[in-house]
N, C-alpha and C positions, 0 to 999 in steps of 0.2 A: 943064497938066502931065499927061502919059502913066501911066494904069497901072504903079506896080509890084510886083514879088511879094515875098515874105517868106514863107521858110521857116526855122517854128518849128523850133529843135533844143534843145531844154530850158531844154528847160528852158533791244480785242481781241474769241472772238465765234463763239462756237459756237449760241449763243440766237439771237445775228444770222441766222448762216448757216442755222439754221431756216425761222424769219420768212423770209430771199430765196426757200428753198426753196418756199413755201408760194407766197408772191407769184408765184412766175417756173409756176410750174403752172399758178396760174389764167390766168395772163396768154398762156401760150405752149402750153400742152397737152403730151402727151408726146411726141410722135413728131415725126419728120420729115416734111411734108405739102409739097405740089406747088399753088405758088399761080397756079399757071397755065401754060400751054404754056412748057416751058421755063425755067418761074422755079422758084426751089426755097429750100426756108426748113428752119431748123432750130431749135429749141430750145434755151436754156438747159438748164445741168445745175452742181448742186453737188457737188464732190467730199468727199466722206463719208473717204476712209482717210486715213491719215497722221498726223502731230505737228499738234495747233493750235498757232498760234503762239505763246501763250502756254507751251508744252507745248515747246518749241524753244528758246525764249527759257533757261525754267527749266532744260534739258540741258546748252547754253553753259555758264549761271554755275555748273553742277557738274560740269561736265568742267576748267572752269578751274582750280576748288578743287584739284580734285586733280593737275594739272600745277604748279602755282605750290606743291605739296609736294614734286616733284622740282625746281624748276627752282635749278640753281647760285647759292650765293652773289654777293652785288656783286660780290665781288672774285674772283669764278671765273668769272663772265659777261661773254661776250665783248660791245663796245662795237660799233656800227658806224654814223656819225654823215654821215646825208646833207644837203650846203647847197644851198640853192633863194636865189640873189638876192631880194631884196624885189619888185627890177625887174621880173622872172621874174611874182612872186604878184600884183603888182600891174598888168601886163596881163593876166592871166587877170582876175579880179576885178571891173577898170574896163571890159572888152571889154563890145563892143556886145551887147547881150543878145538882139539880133533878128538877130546873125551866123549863118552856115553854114559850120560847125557851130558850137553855144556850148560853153563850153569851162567846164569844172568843175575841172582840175587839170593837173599836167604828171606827164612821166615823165624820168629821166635815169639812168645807166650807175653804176654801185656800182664805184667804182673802189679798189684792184683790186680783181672778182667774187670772194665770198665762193665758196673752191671747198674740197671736200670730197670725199679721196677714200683714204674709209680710216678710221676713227678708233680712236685709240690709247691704252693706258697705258702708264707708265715699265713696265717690265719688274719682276714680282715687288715691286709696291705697287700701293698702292691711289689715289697720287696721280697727277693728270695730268704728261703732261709738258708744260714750257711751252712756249710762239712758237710754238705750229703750233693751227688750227683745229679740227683734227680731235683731239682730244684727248676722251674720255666719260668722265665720273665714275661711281664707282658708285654705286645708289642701294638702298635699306631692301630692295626686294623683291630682291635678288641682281642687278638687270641693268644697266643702265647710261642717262644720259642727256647729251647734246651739245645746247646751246642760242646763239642769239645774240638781241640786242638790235636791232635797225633803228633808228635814232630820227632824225628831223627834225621840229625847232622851229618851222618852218611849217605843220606839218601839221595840218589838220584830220580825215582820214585817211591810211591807209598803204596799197599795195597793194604785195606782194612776185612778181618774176619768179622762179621757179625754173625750170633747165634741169639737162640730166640727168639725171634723178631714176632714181637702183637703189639701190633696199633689199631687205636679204634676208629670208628669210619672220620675221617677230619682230619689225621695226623700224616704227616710226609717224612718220611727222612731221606737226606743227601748228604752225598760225599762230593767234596769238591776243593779246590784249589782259591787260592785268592787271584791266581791270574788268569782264570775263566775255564777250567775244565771242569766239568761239572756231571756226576752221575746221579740219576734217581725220578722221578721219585720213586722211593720201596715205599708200598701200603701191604696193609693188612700181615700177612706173615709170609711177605716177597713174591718174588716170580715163580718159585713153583711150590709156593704152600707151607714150605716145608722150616719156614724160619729161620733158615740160613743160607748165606751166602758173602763169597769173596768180592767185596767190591772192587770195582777196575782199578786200575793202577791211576792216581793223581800226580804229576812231573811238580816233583821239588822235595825242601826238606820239611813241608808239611802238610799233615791232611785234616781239613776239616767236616767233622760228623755234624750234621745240623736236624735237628727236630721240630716240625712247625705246625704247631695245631689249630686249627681253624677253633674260631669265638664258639662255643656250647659244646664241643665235645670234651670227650672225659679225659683229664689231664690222670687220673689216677688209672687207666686203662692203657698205658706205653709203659711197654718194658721191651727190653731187649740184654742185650751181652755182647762187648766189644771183646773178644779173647785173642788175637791175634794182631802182628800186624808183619807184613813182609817186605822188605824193599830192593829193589833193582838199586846196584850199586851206579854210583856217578860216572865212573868210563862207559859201562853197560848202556847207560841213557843216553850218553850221544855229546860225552864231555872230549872231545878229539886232543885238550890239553894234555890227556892221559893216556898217549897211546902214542908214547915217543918210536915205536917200532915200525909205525905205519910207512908203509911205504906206495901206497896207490891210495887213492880218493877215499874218503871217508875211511880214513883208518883202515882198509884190508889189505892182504896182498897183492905183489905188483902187478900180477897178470889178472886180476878181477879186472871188472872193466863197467863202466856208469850203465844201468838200462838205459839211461833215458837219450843216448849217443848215438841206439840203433834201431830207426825209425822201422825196421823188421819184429820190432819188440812190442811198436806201439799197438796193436791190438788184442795183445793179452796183459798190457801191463793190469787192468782193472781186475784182470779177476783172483793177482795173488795176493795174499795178507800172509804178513810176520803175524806170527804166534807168541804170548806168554802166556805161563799160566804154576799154578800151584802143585806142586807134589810134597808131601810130607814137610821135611825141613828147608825145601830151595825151592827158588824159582826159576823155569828151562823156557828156551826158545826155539823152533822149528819154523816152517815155510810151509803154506799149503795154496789150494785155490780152489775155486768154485767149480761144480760140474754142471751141466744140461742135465736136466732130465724128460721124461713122458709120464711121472707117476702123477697121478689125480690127487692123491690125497696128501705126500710128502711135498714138500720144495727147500729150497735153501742148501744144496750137497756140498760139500767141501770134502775135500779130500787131500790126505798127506801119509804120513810112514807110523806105520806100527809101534818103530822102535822110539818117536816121539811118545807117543801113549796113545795106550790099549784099554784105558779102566772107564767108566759109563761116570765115576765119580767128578775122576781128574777133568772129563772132557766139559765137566760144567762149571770149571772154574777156566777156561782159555779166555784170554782177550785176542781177539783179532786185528790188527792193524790195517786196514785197509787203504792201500794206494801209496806205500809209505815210500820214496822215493824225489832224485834232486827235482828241481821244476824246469832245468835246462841243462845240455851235456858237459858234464864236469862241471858244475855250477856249485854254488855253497850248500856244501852239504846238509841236511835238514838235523835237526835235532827233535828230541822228542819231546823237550819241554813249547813246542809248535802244537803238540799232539796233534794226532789226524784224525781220521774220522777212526774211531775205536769203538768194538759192540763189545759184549761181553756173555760166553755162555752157547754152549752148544749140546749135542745130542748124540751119544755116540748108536750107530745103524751096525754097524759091522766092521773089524778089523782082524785079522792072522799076522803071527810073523814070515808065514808062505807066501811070498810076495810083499809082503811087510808096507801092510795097507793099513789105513784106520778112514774110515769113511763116515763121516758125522753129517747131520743137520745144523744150519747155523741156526740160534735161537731169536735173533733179530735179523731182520731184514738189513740186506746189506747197502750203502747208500746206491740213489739212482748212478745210475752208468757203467753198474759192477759188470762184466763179460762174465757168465758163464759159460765155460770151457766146453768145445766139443770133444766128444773121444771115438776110438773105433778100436773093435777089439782084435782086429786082425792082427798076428802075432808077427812080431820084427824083430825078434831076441836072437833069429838064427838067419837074418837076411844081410848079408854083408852091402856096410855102405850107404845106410838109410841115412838121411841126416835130420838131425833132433835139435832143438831150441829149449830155452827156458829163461822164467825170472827167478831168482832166489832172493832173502832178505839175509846172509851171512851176518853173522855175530850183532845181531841183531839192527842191523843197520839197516841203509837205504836200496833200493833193488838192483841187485846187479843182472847182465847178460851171460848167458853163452853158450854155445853151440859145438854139438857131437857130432861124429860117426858111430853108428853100429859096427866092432870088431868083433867078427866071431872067432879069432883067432888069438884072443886075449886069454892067457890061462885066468880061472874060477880059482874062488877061494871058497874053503870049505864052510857049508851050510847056504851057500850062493849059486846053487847050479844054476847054468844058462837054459833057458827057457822060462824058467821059474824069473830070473833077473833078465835084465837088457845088459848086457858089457857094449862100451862105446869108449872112441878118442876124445878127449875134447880137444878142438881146433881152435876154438875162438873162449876167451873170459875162462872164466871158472867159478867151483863152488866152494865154499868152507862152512867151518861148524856155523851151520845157524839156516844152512842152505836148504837141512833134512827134508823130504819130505815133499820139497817143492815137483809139480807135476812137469812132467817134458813131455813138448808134444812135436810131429812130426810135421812135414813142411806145410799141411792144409792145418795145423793148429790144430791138431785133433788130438788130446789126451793117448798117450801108449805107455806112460809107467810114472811111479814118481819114484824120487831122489832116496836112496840107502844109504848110500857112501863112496868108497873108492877101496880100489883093490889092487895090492902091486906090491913093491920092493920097499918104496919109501914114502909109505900112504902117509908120513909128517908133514910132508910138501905140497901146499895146493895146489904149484903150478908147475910140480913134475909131471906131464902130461902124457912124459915118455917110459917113465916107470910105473904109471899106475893107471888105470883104466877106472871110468865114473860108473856107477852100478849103479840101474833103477829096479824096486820091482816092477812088475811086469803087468800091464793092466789087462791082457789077454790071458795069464794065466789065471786071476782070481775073478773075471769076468762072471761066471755063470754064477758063482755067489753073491755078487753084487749088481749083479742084472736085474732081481727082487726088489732092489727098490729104487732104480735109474732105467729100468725097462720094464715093468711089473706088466 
């Protein structure tokens, strides 16, 4: 039987981020240094400004506190009740978990779209008028607020499409949870002008949209359009009830193995985030991490696999997970109704399937302690014997370990030449759909390729380690096109 390929698609700590700081100095030095004609390396760095995450966390559940003191009674809160077939959750669910791409949830059309354009009271009271959505009550501080309810009984999360979006100077809207996750505020016509956008994923069966206008602005100047809503099915979310198959820690296979068990691990766990994000009809998960840079006017690099996505659209609807992983080795595994520190939205710089890169900017600042990855573009695709590390987030859970050889004696499968990829053993843990994407770096922690897939006899198996060989591409080969804006 022939070669085949398998490409992976998915799938607290400021003392920590110390401790990496100290580590990645000794290990990598400060500077930018030239490992030879041509070759060029960079450093790790940990980001110092911003919210810990713990410090984000805590803002959520009291920003929430105080929206769920305006937000309308039951019986003044509008309903809006999205159905998902079982059939629907249960191909997502039972899908092949070594498919391209794997799939974490679906999307489907809010019929009819929640649309908003205007919001009103009866004339000379204080109560709303009814049958119309755009109706705002008043609230304690003199202004007003307009809410709705999202809810599906499927859900393990929510994600909400907004379109349109003009609010006039005074007005906020948020998306948020009753149990403190909380995104926004969106003013004016959002983050990048353009009046729409996917809000982050809320953990549970419902999401609430909340509108709050400051006393004198123009209550007849808010409009917007709820057209969508997506949701991450309940096993997806980190329901382990649902995953009678599991047979090692957090629902993976047996030979995965806990990040947090291999204190080898501990100074890049900061810099990998699990991936969701939107495409057409579904919702997909991959694996990425932060890079170092020298460039004066970019920051924020991440980087992961082409074959997650390629499109400048898609890359602005990712949520990032940052840090998502147990808090002790083999310990209770985390769920996502915990939520962690989550940004939303990035920037895609450059991606090919040669080498099957996608290199983005993150759009927010990631919390303080993130490690930005060092890399070196010296090429190891054809050095027998290097050995390689990495974190992955598989099937979209908590971070797993594990560690390669480079075999150059592993037959290639086609559209995979060696040079172009890294072929290696893995010796230690391993990766499954949800791993895509993630960066492997070499024994100083220096970026040399990220995560494709696996290639062999019986790439169904994630921990035949003996039939199939793990494929990264190569960060030496796409190097001098991505040197523009990580070396400029």
């Amino acid at each position: 039987m022939g070669n085949v390929s398998r490409i992976l698609r998915m799938s607290p700590v400021l003392l920590l981020a110390a401790v990496v700081a100290v580590a990645l100095v000794m290990v990598l030095g400060g500077s930018r240094t030239m490992a030879g004609s041509g070759d060029a390396q960079m450093p790790a760095r940990v980001q110092a400004e911003g919210l810990t995450a713990d410090q984000e966390i805590q803002r959520q559940i009291d920003l929430t506190g105080r929206l769920l003191r305006d937000l309308p009674s039951a019986s003044q809160l509008r309903q809006v009740n999205v159905l998902f077939g079982q059939d629907e959750i249960d191909a997502i669910d039972r899908g092949d978990k070594s498919s391209t791409p794997l799939k974490i949830g679906l999307v489907k059309a809010i019929t009819p779209a929640v649309e908003v354009n205007g919001l009103d009271l009866v004339p000379g009271s204080n109560l709303p008028r009814k049958g119309t959505t755009g109706v705002a009550i008043p609230t304690r501080d003199g202004g007003y607020v307009w809410a709705l309810a999202v809810n599906a009984d499927q859900a393990g999360a929510i994600r909400l499409h907004v379109e349109n979006l003009s609010l006039p100077r005074g007005a906020e809207l948020y998306v948020y949870s009753r149990s403190g996750e909380v995104y926004g505020p969106y003013t004016g016509t959002g983050i990048d002008e353009s009046g729409e956008f996917w809000a982050p994923a809320v953990f549970g069966r419902e999401a609430i949209v909340q509108v709050l206008v400051s006393p004198g602005a123009s209550l007849r100047d808010v409009s917007f359009r709820i057209t969508e809503a997506g949701i991450i099915t309940q096993k997806a979310a980190g329901d382990l009830s649902m995953v009678p198959e599991a047979t090692s820690f957090c629902g993976n296979a047996e030979c995965i193995v806990d990040a947090s068990c291999y204190p080898q691990a501990a100074s890049i766990w900061n810099a990998y985030a699990k991936q969701e994000w939107i495409a057409g009809a579904y919702i997909y998960t991959c694996t990425g991490a932060l890079l170092n840079d020298s460039n004066p006017t970019l920051s924020n690099f991440f980087l992961t696999a082409n074959h997650c996505y390629s499109k400048a659209k898609t890359a602005t609807t990712v949520s990032f997970y940052w840090w998502f992983r147990t808090s002790t080795c083999n310990g209770t595994c985390p769920t996502n109704t915990g939520w962690p520190y989550k940004t939303t939205g990035g920037t895609l710089r450059s991606t090919s399937k040669y080498g099957d890169y996608t290199l983005v900017t993150v759009n927010t600042t990631p919390p303080a302690g993130s490690v930005f990855l060092g890399w070196t573009s010296v090429a190891v695709a054809n050095t027998n014997g290097v050995a390689l590390h990495r974190v992955s987030n598989p099937i979209f859970g908590p971070q797993v370990y594990s560690e390669d050889t480079v075999d150059t004696t592993a037959p290639t499968c086609t559209g995979w030449p060696r040079g172009e990829r890294i072929y290696s053993r893995t010796t230690l843990g391993g990766t499954d759909g949800g791993s895509s994407g993630s960066p492997v770096v070499n024994s100083s922690n220096q970026v040399v390729g990220q995560l494709s897939g696996s290639c062999g006899t019986n790439v169904g198996d994630p921990c035949d380690h003996v039939s199939n060989a793990t494929v990264d591409g190569a960060f030496a080969y796409y190097y001098a096109t991505v040197k523009t804006y990580l070396a400029p």
